[in-house]
C-alpha atoms as an extended CHARMM CRD file, in Angstrom:
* protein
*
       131  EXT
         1         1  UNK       CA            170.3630000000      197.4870000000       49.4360000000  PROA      1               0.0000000000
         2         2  UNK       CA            172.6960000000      200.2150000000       48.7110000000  PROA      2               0.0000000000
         3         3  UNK       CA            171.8900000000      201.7170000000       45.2880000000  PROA      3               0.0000000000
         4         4  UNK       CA            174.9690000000      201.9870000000       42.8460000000  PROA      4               0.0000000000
         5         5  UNK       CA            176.6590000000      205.8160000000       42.5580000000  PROA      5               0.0000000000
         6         6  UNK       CA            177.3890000000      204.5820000000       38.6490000000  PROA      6               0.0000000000
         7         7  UNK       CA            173.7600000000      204.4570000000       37.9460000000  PROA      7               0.0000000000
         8         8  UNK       CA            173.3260000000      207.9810000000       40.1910000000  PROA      8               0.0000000000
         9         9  UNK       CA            176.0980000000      209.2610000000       37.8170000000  PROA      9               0.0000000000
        10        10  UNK       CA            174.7720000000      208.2590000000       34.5470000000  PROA      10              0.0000000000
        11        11  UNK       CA            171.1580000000      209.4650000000       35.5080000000  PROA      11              0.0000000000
        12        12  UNK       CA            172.5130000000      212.3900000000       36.5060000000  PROA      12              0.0000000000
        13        13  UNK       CA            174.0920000000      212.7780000000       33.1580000000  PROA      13              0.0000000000
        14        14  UNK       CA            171.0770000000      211.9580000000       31.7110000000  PROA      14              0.0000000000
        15        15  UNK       CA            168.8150000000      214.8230000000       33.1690000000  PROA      15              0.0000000000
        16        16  UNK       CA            172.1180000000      217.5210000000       32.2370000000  PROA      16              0.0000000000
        17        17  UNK       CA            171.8520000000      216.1060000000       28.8810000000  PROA      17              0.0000000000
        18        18  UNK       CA            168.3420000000      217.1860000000       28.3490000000  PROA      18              0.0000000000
        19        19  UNK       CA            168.2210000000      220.0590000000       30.3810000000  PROA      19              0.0000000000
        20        20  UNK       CA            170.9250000000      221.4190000000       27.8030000000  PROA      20              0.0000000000
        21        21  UNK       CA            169.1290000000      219.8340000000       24.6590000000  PROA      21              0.0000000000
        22        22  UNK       CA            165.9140000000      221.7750000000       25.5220000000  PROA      22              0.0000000000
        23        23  UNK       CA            168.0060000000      224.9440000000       26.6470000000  PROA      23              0.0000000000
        24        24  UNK       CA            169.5170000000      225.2690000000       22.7280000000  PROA      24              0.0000000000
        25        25  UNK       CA            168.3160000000      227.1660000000       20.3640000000  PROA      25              0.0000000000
        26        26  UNK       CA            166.4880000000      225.9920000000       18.0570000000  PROA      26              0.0000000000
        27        27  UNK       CA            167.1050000000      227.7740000000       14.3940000000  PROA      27              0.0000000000
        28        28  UNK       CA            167.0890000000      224.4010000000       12.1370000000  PROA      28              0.0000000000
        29        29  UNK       CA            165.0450000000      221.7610000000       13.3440000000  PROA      29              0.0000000000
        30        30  UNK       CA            167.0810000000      218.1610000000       13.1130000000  PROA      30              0.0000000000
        31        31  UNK       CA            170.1660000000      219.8860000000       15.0310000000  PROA      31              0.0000000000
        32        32  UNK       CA            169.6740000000      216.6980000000       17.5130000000  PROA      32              0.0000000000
        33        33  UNK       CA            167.8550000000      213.4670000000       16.5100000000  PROA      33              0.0000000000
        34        34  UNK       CA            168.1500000000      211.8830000000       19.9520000000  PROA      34              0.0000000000
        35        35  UNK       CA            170.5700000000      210.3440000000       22.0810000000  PROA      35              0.0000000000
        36        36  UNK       CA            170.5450000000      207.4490000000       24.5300000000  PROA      36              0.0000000000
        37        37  UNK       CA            172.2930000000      207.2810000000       28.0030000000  PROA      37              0.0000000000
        38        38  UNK       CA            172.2160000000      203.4950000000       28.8970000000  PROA      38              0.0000000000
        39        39  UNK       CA            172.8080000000      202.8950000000       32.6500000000  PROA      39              0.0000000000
        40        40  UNK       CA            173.2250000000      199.6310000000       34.9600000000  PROA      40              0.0000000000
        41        41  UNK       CA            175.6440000000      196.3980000000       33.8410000000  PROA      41              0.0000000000
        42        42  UNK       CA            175.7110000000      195.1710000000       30.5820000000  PROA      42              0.0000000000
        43        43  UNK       CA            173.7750000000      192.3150000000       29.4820000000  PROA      43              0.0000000000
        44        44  UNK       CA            176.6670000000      190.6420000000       27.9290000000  PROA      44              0.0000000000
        45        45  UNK       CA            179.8550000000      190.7370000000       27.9800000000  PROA      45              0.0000000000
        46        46  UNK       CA            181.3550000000      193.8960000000       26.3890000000  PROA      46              0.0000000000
        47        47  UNK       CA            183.1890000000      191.8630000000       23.4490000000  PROA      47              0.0000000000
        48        48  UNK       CA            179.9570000000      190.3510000000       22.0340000000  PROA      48              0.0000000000
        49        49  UNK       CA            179.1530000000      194.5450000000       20.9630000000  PROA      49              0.0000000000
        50        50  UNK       CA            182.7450000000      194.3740000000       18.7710000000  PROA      50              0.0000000000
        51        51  UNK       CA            181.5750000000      193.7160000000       14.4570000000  PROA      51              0.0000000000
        52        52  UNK       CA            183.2580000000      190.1660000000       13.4100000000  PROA      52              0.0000000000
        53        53  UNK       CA            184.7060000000      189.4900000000       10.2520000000  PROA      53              0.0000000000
        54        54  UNK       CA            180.7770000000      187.9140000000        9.2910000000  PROA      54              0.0000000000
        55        55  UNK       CA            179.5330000000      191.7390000000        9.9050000000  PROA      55              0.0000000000
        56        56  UNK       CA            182.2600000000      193.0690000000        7.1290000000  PROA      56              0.0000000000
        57        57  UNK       CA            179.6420000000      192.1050000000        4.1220000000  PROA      57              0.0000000000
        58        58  UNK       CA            176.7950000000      194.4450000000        4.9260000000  PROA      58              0.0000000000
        59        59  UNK       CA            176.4750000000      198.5050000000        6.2480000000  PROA      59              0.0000000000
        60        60  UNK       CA            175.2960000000      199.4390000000        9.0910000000  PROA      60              0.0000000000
        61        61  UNK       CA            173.3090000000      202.2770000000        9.1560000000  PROA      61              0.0000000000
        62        62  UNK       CA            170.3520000000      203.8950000000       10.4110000000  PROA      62              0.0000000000
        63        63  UNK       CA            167.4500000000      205.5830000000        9.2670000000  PROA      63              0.0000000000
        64        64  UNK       CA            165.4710000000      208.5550000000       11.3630000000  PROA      64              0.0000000000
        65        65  UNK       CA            162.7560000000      210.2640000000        9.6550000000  PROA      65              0.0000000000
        66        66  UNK       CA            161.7080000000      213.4780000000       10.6770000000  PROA      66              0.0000000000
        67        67  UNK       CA            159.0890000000      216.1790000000       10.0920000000  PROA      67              0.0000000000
        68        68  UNK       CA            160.4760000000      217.7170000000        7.2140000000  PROA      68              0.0000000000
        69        69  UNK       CA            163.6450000000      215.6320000000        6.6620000000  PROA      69              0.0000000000
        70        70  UNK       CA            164.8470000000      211.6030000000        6.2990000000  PROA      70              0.0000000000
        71        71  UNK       CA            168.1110000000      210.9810000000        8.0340000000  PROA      71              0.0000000000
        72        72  UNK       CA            170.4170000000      207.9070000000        7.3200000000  PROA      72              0.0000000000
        73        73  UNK       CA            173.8440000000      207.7430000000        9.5350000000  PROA      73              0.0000000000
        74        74  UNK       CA            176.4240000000      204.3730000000        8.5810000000  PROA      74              0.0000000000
        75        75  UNK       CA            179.4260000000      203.3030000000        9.6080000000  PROA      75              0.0000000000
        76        76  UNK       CA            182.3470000000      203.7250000000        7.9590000000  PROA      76              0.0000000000
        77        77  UNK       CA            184.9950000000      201.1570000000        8.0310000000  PROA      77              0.0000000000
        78        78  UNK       CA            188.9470000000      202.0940000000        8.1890000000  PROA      78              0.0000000000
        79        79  UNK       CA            189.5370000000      199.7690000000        5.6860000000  PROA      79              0.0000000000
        80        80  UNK       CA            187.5330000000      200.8710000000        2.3820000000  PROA      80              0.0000000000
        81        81  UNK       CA            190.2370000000      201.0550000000       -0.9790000000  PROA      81              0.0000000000
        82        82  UNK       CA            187.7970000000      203.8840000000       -2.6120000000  PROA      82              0.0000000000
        83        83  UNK       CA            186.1970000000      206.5410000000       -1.0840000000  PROA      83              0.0000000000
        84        84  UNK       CA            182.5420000000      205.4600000000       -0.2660000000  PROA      84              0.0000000000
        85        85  UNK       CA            179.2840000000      207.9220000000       -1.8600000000  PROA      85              0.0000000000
        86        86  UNK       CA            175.8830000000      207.9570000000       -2.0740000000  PROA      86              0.0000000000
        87        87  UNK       CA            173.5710000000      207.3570000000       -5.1600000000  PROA      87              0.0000000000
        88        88  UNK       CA            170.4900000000      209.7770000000       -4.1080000000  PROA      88              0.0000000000
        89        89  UNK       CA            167.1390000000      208.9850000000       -6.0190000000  PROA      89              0.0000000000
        90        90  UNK       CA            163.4980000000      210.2480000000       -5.2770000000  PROA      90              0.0000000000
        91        91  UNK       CA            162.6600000000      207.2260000000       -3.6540000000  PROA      91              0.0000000000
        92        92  UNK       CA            165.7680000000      205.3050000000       -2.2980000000  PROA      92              0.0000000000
        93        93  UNK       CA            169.0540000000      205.9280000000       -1.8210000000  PROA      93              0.0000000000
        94        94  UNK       CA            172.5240000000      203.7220000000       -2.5410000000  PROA      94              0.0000000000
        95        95  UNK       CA            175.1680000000      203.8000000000       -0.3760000000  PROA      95              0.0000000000
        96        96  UNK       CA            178.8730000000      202.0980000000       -2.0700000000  PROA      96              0.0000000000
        97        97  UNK       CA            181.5830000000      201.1580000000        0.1050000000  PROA      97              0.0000000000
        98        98  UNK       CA            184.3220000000      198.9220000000       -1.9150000000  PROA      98              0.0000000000
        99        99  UNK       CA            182.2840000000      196.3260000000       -3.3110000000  PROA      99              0.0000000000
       100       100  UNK       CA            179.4190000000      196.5530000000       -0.4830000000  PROA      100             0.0000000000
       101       101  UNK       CA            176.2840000000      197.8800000000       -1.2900000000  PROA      101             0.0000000000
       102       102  UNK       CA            172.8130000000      199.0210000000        1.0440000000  PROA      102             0.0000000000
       103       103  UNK       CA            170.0400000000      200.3480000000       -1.1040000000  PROA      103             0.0000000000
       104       104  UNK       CA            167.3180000000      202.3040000000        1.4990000000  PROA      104             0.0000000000
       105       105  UNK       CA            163.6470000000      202.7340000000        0.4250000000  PROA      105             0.0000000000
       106       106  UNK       CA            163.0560000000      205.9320000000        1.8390000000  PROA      106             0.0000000000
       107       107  UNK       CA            159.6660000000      206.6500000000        4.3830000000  PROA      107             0.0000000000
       108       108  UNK       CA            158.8900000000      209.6370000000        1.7260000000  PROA      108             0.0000000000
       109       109  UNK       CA            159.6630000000      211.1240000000       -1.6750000000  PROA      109             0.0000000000
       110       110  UNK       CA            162.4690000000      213.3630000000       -1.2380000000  PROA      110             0.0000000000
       111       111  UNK       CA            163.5890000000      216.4380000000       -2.7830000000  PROA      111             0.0000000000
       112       112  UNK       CA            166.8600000000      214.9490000000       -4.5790000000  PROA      112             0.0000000000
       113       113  UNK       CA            168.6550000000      218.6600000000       -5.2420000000  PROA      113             0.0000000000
       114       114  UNK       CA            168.4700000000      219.7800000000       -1.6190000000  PROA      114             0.0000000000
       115       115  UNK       CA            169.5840000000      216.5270000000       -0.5150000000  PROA      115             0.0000000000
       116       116  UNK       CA            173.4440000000      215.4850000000        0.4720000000  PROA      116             0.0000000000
       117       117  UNK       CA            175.6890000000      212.9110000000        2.2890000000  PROA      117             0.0000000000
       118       118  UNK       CA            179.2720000000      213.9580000000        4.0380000000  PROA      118             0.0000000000
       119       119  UNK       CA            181.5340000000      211.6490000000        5.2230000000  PROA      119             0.0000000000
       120       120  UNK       CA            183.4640000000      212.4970000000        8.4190000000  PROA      120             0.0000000000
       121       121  UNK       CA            185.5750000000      210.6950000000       11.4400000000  PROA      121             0.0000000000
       122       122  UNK       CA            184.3630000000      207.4840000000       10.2890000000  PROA      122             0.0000000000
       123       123  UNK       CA            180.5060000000      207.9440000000        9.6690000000  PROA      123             0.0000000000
       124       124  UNK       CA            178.5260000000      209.0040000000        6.3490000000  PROA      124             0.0000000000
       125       125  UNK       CA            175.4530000000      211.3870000000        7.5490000000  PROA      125             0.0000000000
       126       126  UNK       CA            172.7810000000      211.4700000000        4.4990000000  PROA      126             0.0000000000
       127       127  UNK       CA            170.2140000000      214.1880000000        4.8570000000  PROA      127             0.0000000000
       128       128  UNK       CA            166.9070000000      213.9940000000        2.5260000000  PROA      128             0.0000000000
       129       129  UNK       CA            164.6060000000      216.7030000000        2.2620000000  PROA      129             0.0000000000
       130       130  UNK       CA            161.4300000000      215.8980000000        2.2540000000  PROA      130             0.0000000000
       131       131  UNK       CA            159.2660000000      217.1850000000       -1.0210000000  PROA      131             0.0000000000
């Protein structure tokens, strides 16, 4: 059987990818967390990955910890009536968008003073130092 030149593509894409990642320098550790290069069909059909109206009550985020840092990345919706922030605590951290709330126990205590959130092109990044 013939094999598909989509998946050669993607794999290909894939080794460039990290071939480049390891190439960088590396100054600050955390520059890149990871990424994913997902090759072959979908399971499902593309549609079922869109957020329903069900999804709208809850954040979606993510949480990566790493050697010397916690890192929390969420989705922002286009639709928010106040800007969203983050509450940052030694142990936990509150993210507020309109009236929905995620509060994160963190992996580690964190160092609340060198710690900070940005919000840009629709996603809140929230980096913790470590203490």
């Amino acid at each position: 059987m013939p094999s598909n030149t989509d998946d050669e593509i993607y794999r290909d894409l894939a080794r460039l990818l990290e071939h480049m990642l390891r190439s960088l320098p590396s100054p600050e550790p955390g520059q890149v967390v990871g990424f994913t290069v997902m090759t072959g069909a979908l399971p499902v059909d593309p549609e079922a990955w869109s957020y329903s109206d069900d999804d709208s009550i809850e954040i979606d985020y993510e949480c990566v910890e790493g050697h010397d840092d916690v890192f929390v990345t969420a989705r922002v919706p286009a639709d928010l009536r106040t800007a969203p922030y983050v509450d940052i605590q030694p142990r936990q951290i509150r993210i507020v968008m309109d009236d929905r709330v995620a509060e994160i126990d963190l992996p580690a205590p964190i160092d609340i003073k060198h710690s900070f959130y940005q919000v840009r092109h629709g996603v809140m990044d929230v980096a913790c130092r470590k203490r």
